[in-house]
N, CA and C atoms as a LAMMPS dump frame, in Angstrom:
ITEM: TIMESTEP
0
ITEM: NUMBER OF ATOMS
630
ITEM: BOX BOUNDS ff ff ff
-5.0000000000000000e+02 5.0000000000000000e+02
-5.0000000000000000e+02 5.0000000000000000e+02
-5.0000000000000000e+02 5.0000000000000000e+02
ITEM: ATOMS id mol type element x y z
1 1 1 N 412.187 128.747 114.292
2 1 2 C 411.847 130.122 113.947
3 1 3 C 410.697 130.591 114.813
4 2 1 N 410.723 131.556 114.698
5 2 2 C 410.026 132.155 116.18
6 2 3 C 408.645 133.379 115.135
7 3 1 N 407.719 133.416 114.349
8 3 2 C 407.073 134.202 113.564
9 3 3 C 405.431 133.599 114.641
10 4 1 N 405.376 135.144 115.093
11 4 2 C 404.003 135.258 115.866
12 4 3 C 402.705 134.265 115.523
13 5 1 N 402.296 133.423 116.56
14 5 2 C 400.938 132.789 115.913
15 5 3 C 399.595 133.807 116.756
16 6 1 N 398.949 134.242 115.278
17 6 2 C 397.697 134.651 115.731
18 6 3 C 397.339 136.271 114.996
19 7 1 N 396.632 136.722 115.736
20 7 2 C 396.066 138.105 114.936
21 7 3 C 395.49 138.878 115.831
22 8 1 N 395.533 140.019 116.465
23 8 2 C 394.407 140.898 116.832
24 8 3 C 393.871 141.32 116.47
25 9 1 N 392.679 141.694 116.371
26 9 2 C 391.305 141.888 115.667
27 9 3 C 390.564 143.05 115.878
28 10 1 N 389.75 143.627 115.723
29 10 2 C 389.839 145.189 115.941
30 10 3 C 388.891 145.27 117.139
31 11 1 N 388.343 144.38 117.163
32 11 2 C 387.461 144.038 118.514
33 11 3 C 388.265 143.78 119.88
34 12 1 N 389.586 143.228 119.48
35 12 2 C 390.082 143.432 121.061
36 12 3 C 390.901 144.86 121.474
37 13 1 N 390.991 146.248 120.345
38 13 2 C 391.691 147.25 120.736
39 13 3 C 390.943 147.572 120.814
40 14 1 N 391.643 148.399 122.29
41 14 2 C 391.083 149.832 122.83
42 14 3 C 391.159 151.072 122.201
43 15 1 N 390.618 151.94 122.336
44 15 2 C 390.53 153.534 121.797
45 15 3 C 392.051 153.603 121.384
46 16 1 N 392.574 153.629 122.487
47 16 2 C 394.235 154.134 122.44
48 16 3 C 394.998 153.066 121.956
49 17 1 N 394.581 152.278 120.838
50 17 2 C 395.875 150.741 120.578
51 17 3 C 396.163 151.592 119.54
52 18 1 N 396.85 150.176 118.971
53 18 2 C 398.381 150.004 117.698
54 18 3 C 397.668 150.662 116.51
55 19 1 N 396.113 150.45 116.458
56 19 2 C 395.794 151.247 115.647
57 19 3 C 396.07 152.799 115.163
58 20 1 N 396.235 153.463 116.449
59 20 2 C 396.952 154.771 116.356
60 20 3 C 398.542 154.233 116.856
61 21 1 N 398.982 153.949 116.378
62 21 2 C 400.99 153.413 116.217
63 21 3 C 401.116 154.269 116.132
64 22 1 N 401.185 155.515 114.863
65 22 2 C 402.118 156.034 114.215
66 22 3 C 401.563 157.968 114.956
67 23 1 N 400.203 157.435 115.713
68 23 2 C 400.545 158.77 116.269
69 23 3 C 400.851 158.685 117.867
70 24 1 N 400.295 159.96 118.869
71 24 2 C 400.759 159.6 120.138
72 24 3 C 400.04 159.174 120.726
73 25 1 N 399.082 158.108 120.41
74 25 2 C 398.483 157.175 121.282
75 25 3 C 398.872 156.226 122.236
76 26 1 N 400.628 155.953 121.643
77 26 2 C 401.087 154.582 121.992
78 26 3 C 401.984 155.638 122.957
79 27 1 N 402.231 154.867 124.172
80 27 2 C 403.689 155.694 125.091
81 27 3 C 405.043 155.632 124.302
82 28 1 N 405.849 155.945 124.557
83 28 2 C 407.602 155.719 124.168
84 28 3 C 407.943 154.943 125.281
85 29 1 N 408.555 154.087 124.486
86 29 2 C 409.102 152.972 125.484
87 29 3 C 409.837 153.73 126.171
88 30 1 N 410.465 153.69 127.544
89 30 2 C 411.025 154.346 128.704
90 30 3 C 412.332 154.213 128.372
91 31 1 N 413.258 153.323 127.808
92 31 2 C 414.359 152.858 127.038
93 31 3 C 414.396 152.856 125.673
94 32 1 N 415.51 153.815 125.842
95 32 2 C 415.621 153.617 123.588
96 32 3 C 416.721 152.81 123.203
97 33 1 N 416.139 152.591 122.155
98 33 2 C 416.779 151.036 121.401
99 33 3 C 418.237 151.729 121.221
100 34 1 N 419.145 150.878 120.896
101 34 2 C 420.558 151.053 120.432
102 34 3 C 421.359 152.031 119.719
103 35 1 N 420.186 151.878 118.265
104 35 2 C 419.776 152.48 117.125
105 35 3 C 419.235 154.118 117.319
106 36 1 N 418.762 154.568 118.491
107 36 2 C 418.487 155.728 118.847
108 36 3 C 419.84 156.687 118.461
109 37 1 N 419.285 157.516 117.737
110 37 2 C 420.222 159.322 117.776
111 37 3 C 420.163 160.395 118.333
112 38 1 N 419.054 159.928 119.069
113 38 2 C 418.942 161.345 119.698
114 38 3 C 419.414 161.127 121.014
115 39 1 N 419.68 162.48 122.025
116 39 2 C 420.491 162.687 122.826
117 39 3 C 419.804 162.228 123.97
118 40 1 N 420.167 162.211 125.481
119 40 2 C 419.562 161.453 126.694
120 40 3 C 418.008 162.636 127.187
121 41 1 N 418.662 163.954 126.688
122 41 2 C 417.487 164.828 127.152
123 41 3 C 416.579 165.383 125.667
124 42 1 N 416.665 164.65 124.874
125 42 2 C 416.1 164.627 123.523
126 42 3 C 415.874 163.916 122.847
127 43 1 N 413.625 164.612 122.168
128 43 2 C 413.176 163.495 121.982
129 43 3 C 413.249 162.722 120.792
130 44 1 N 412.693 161.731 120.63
131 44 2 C 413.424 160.918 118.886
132 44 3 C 412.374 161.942 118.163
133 45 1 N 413.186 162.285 116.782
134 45 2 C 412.18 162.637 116.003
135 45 3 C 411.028 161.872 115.368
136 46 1 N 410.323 162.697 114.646
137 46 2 C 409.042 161.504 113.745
138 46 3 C 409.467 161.139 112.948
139 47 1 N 409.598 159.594 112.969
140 47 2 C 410.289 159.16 111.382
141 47 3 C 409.133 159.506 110.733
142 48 1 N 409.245 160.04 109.228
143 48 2 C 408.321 160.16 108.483
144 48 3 C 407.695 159.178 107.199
145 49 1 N 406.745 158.708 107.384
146 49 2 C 406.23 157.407 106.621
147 49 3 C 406.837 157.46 105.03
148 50 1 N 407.047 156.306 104.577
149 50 2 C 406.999 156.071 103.014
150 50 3 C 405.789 155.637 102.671
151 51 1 N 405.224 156.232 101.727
152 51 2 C 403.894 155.389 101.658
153 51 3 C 403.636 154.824 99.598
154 52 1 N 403.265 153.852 99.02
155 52 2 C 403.338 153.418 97.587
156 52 3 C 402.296 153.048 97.222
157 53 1 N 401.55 153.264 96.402
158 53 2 C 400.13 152.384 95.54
159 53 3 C 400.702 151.429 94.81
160 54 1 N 399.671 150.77 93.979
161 54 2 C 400.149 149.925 92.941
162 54 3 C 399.138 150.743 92.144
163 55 1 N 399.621 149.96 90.682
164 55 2 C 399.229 150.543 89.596
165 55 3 C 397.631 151.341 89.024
166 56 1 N 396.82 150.331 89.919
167 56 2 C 395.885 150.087 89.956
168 56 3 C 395.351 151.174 91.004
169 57 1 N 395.989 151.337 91.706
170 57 2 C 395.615 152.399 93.03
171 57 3 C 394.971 151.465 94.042
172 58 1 N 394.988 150.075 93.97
173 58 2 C 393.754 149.547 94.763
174 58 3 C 394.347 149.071 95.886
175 59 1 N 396.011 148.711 96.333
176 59 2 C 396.664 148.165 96.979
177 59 3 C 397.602 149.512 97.778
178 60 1 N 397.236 149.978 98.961
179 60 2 C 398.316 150.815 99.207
180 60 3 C 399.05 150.21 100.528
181 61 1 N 400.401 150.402 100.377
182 61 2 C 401.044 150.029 101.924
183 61 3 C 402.239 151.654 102.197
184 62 1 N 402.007 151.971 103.353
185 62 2 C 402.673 152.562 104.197
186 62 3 C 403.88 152.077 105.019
187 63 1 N 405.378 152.725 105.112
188 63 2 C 406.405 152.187 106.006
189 63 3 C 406.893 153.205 106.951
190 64 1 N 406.565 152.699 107.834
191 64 2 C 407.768 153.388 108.871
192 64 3 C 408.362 153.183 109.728
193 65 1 N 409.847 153.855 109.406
194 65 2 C 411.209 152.787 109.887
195 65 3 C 410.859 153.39 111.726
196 66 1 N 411.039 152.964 112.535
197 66 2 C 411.465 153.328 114.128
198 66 3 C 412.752 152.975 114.208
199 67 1 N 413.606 152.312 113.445
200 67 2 C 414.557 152.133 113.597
201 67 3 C 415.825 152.56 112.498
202 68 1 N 416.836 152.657 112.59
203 68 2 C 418.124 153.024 111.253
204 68 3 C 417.917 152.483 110.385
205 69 1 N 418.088 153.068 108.756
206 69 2 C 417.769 152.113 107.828
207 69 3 C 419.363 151.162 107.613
208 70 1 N 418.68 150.085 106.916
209 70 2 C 419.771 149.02 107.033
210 70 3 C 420.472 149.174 105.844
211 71 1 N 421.204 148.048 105.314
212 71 2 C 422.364 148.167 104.082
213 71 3 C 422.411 146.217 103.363
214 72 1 N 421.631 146.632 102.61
215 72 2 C 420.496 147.18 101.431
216 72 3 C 419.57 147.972 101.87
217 73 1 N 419.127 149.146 101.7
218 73 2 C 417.552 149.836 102.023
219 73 3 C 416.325 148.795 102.334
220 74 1 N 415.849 148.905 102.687
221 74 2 C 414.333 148.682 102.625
222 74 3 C 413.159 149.42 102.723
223 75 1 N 413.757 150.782 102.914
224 75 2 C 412.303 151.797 102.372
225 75 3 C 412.503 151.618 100.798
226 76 1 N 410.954 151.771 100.188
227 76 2 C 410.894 151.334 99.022
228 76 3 C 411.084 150.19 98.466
229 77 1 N 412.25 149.797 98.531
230 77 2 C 411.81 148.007 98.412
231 77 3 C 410.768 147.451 99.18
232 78 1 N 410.743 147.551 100.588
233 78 2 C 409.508 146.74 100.929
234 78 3 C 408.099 147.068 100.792
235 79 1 N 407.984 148.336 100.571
236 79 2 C 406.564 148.795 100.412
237 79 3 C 406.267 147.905 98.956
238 80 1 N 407.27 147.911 98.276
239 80 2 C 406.934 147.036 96.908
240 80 3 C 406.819 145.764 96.664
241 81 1 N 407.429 145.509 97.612
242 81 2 C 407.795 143.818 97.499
243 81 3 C 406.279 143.481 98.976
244 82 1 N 405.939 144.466 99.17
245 82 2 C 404.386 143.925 100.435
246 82 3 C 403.484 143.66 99.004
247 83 1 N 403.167 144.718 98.365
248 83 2 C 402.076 145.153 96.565
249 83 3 C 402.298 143.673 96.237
250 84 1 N 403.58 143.494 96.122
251 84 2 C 403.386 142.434 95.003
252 84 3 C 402.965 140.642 95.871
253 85 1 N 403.024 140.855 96.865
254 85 2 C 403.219 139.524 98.14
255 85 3 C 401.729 139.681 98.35
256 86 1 N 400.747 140.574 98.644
257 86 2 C 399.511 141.017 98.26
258 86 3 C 399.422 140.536 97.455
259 87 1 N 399.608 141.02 96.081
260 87 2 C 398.801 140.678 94.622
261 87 3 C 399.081 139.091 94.857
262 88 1 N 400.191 138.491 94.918
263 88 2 C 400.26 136.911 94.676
264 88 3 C 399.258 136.108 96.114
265 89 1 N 399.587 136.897 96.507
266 89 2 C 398.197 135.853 98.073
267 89 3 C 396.973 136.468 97.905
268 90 1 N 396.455 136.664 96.489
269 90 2 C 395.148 137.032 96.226
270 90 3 C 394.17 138.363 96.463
271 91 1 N 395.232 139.763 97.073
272 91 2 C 394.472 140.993 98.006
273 91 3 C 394.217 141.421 96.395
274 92 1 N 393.086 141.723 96.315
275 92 2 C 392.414 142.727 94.817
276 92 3 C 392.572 144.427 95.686
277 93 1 N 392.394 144.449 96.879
278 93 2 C 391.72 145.953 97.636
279 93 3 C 392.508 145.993 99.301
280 94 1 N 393.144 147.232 99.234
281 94 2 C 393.766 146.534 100.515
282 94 3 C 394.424 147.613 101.116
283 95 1 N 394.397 148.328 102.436
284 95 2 C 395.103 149.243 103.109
285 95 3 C 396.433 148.79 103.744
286 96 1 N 397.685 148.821 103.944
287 96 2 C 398.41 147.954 105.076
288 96 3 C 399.597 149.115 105.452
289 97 1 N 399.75 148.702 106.626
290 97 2 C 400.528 149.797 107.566
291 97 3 C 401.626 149.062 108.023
292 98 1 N 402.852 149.017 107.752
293 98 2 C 403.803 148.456 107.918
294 98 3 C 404.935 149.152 108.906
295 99 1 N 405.063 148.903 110.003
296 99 2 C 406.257 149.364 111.173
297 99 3 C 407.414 148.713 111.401
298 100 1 N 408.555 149.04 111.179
299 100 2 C 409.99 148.164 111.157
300 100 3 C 410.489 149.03 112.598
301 101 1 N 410.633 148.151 113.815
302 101 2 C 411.01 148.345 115.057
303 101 3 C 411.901 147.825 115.706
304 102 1 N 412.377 147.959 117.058
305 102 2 C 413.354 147.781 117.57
306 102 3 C 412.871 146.414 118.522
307 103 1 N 413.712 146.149 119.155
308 103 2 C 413.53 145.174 120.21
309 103 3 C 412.564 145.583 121.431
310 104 1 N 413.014 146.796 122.024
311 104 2 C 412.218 147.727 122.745
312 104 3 C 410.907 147.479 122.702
313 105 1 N 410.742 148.1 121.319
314 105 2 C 409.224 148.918 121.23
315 105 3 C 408.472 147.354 121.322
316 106 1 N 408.891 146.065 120.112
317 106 2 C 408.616 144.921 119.832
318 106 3 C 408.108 144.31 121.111
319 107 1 N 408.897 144.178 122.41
320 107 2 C 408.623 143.94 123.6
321 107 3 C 407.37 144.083 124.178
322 108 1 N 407.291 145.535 124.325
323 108 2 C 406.581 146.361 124.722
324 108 3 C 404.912 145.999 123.614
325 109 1 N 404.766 146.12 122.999
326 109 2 C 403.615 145.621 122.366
327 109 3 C 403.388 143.996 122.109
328 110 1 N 403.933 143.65 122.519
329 110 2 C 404.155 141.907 122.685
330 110 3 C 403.263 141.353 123.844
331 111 1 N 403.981 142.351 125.087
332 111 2 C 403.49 142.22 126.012
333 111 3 C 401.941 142.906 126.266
334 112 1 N 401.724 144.128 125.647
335 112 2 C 400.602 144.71 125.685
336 112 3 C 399.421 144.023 125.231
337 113 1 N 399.938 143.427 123.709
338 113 2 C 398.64 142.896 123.13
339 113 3 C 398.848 141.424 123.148
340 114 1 N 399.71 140.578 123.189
341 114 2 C 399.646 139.241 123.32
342 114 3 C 399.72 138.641 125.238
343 115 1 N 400.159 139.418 125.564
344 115 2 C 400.561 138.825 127.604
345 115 3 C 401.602 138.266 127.377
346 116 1 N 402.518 138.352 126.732
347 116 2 C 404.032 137.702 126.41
348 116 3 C 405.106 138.289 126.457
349 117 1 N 405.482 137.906 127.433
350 117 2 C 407.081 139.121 127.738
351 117 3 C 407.782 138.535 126.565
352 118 1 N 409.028 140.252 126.56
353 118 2 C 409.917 139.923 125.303
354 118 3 C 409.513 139.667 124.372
355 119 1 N 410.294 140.391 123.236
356 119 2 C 410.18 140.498 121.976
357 119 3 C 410.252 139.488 121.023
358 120 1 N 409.616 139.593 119.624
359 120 2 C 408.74 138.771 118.667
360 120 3 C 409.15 139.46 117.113
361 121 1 N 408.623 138.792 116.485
362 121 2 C 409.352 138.901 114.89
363 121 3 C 408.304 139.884 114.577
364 122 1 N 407.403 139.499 114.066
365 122 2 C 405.781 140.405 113.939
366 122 3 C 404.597 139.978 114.289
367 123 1 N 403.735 141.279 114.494
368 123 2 C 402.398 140.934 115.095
369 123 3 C 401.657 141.489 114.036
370 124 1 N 400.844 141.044 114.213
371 124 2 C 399.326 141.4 112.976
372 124 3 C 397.925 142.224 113.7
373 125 1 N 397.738 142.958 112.814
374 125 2 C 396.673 143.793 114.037
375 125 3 C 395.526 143.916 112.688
376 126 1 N 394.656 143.397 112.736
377 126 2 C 393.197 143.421 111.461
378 126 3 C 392.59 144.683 112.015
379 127 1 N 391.968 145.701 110.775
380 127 2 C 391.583 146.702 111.508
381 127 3 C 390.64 146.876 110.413
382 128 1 N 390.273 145.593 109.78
383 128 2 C 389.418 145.573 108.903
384 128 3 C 388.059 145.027 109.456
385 129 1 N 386.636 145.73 109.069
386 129 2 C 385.725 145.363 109.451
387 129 3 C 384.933 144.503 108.066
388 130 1 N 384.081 143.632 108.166
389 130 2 C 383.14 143.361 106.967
390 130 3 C 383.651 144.312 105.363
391 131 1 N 384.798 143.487 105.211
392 131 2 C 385.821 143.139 104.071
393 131 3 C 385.227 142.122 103.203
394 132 1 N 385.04 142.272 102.004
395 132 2 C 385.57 141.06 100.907
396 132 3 C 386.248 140.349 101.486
397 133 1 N 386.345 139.095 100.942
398 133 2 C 387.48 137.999 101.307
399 133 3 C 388.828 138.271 100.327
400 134 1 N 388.681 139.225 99.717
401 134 2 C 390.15 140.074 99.053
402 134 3 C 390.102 140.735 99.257
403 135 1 N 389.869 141.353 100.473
404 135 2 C 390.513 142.708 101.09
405 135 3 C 390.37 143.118 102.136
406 136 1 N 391.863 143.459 102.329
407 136 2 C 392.422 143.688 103.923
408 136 3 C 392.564 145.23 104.453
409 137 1 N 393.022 145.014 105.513
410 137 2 C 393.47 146.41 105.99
411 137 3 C 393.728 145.993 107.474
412 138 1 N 394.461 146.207 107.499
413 138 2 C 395.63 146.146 108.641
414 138 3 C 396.984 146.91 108.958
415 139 1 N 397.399 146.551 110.476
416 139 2 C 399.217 146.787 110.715
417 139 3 C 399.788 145.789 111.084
418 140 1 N 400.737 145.842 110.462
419 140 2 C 401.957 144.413 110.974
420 140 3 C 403.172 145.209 110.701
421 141 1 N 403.316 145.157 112.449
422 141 2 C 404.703 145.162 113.055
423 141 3 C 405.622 144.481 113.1
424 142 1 N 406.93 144.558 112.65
425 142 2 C 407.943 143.457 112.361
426 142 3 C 409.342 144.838 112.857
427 143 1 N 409.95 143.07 113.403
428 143 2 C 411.192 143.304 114.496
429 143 3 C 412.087 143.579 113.566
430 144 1 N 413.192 144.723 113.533
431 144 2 C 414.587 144.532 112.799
432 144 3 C 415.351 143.855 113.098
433 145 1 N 415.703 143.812 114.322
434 145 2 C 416.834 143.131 115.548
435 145 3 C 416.449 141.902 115.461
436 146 1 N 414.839 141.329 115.703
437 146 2 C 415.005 140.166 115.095
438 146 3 C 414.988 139.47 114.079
439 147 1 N 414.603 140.379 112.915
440 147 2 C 415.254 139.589 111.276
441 147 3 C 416.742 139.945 111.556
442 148 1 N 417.574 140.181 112.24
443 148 2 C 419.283 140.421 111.784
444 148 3 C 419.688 139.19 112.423
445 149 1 N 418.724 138.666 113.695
446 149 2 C 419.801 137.804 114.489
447 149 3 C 419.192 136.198 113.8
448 150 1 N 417.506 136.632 112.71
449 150 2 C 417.595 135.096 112.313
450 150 3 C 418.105 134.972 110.806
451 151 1 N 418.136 136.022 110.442
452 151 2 C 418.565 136.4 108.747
453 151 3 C 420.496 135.909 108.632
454 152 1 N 420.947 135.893 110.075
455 152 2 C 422.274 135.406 110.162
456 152 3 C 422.135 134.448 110.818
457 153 1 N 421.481 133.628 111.705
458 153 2 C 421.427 131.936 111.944
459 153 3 C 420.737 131.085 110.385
460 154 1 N 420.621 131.945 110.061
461 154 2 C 419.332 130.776 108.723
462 154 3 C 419.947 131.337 107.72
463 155 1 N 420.848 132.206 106.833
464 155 2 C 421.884 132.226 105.825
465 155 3 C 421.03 132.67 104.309
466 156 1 N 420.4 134.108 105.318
467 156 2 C 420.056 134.93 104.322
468 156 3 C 419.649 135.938 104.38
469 157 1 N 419.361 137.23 103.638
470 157 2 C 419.641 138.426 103.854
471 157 3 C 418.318 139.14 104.73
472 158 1 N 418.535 140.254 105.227
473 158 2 C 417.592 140.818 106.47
474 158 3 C 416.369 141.635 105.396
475 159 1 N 416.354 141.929 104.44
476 159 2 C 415.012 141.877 103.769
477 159 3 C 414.346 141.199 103.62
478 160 1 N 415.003 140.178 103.336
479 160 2 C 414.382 138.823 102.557
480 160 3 C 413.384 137.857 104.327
481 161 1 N 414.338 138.25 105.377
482 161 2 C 413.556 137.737 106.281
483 161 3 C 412.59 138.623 106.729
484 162 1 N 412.763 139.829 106.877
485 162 2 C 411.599 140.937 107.177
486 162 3 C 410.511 140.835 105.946
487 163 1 N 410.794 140.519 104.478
488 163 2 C 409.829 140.504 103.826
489 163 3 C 408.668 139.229 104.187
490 164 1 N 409.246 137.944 104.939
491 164 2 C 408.886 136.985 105.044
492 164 3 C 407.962 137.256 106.213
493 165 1 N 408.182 138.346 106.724
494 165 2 C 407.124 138.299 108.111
495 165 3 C 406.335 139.548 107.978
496 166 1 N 406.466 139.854 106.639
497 166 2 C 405.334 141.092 106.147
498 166 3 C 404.43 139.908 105.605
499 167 1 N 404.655 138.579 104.693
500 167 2 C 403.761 137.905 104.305
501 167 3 C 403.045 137.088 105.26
502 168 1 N 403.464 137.027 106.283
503 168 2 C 402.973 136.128 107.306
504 168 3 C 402.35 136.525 107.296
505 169 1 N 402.28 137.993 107.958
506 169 2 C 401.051 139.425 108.181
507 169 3 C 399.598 139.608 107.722
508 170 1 N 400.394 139.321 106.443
509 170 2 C 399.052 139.563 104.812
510 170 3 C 398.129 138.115 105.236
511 171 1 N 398.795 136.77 105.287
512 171 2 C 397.919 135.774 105.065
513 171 3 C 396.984 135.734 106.439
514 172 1 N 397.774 136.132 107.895
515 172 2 C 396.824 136.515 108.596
516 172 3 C 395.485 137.098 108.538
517 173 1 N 395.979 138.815 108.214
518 173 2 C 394.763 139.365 107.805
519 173 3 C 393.442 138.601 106.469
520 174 1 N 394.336 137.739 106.049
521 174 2 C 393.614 136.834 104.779
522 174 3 C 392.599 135.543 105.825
523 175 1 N 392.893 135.719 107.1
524 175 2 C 392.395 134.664 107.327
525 175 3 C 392.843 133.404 107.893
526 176 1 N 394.275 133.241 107.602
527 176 2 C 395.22 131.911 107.527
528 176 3 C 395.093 132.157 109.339
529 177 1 N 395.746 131.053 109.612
530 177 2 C 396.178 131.138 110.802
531 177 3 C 397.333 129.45 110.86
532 178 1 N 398.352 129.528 112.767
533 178 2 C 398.894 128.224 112.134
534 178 3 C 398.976 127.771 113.969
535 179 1 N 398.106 127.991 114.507
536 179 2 C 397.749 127.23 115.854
537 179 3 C 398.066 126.344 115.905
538 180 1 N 397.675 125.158 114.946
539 180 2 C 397.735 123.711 115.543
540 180 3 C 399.032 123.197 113.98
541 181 1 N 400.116 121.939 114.255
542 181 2 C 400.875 121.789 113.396
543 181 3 C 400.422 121.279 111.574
544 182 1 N 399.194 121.194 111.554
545 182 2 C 399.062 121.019 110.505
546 182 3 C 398.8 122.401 109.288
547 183 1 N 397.879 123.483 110.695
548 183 2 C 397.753 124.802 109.797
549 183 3 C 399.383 125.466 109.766
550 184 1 N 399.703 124.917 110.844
551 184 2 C 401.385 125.617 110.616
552 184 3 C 402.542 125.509 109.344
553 185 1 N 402.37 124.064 108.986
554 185 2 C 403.001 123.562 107.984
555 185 3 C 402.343 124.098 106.76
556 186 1 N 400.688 124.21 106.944
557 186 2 C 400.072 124.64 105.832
558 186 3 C 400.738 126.558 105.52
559 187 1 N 400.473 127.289 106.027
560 187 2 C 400.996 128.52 106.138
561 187 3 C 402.115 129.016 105.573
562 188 1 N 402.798 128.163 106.362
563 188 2 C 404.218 128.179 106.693
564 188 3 C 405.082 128.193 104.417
565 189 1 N 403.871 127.145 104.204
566 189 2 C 404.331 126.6 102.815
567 189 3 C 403.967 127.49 101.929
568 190 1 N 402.601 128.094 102.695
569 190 2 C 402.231 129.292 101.726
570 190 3 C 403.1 130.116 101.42
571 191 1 N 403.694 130.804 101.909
572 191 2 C 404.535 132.052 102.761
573 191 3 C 405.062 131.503 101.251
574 192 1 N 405.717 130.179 101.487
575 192 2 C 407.198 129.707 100.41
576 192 3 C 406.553 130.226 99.42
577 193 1 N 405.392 130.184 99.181
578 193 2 C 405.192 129.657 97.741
579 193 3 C 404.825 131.265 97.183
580 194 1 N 404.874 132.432 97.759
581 194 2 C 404.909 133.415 97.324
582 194 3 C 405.706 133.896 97.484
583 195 1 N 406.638 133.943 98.167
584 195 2 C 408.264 134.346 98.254
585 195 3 C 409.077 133.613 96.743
586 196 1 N 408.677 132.49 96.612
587 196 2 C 409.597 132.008 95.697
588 196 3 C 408.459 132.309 94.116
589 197 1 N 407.313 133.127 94.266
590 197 2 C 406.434 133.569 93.082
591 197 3 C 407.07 135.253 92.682
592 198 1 N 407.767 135.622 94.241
593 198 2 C 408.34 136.837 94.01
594 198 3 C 410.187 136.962 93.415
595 199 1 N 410.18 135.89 93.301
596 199 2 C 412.068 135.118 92.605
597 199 3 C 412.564 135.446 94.188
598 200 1 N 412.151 135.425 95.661
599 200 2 C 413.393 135.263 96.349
600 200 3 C 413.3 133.402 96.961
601 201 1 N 412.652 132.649 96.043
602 201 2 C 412.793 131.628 96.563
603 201 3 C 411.891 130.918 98.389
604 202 1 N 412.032 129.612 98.456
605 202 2 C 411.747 129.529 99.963
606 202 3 C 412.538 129.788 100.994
607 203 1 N 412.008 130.688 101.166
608 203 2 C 412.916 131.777 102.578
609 203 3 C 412.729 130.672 104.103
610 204 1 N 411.248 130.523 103.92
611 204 2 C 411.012 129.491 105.758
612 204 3 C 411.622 128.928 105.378
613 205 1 N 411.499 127.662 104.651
614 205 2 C 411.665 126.71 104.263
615 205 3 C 413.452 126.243 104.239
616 206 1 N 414.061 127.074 103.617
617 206 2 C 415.644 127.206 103.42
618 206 3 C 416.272 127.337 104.785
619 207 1 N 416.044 128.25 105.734
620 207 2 C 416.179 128.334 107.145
621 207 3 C 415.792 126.776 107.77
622 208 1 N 414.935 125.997 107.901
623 208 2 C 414.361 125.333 108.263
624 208 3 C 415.223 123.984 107.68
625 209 1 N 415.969 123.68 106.581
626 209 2 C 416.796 123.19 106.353
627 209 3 C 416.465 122.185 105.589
628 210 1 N 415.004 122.861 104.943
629 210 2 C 413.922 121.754 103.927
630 210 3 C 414.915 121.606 102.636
């Protein structure tokens, strides 16, 4: 499985990063993804964000699709299923900005902020300064194209793997990291153990053929 190691930190973006994603800070990739509707001399529209609190008001996450929605939805389910993947990995207070993208765009910021050609599952961007140790605020970008092509090698559904790399996201911004194979395995188990606190079971883990 291929789930990004590492985090950018708000200290390595520039004025113009991922931090402004959702406005026109970032270029348009020069190539549109597959999934594009709009015409060769016309531009994509603004997808327009979903955004959800929790009960509490203290947890908010934001979605926005860049890409077609899929079949099951995942607007609304995932903004809910991030709240509750939060609440179980300990966030009391927490901003998070969630982008579901194409291969394209995925590339293209892969390469920008990691030096790594070609596209990646998700990246984590902390945009939190002198935080509590329960509470985040961040964006994590996650691939569609690539939860479809591992959500069908590993024999399970494309939420359930996109939700799995929204939690990666969270434990990042929490701090986690999985550099060397022991924090990897450590992580990696975490992930399980709130996926299967949320009833979808161990998602890595099941792929992985544990």
């Amino acid at each position: 499985m291929g789930i990004c190691r590492g985090v950018v930190t708000i200290g390595d973006l520039a004025d113009d990063s991922v931090a402004a994603y959702f406005g026109p800070a970032l270029p348009e990739p020069e190539t549109k993804s597959a999934s594009a509707a709009s015409g060769p001399d016309e531009p994509d529209p603004s997808p327009a964000p979903s955004s959800l609190r929790d009960d509490d008001g203290a947890i908010r996450v934001e979605l926005i699709l860049e890409v077609s929605e899929v079949d099951p939805p995942i607007v609304g389910w995932l903004e809910a299923r991030a709240i509750d993947a939060a609440r179980a990995a300990g966030v009391r207070y927490g901003e998070l900005s969630l982008a579901v993208v194409g291969d394209v765009q995925m590339a293209q910021l892969h390469e920008q902020y990691k030096d790594v050609p070609g596209t990646t599952d998700v990246l984590t961007f902390d945009l939190g300064e002198d935080l509590d140790a329960d509470s985040i605020e961040g964006e994590i970008i996650i691939c569609l194209d690539e939860a479809m092509r591992q959500a069908a090698e590993r024999g399970h559904s494309v939420r359930h793997e996109l939700l799995l790399y929204v939690v990666h996201g969270i434990l990042h911004l929490l701090g986690e990291d999985d550099h060397d194979p022991e924090d990897f395995k450590r992580m990696h188990a975490r992930e399980d153990q709130i996926l299967t606190q949320l009833g979808l079971g161990a998602v890595f883990a099941r792929g992985e053929g544990a």
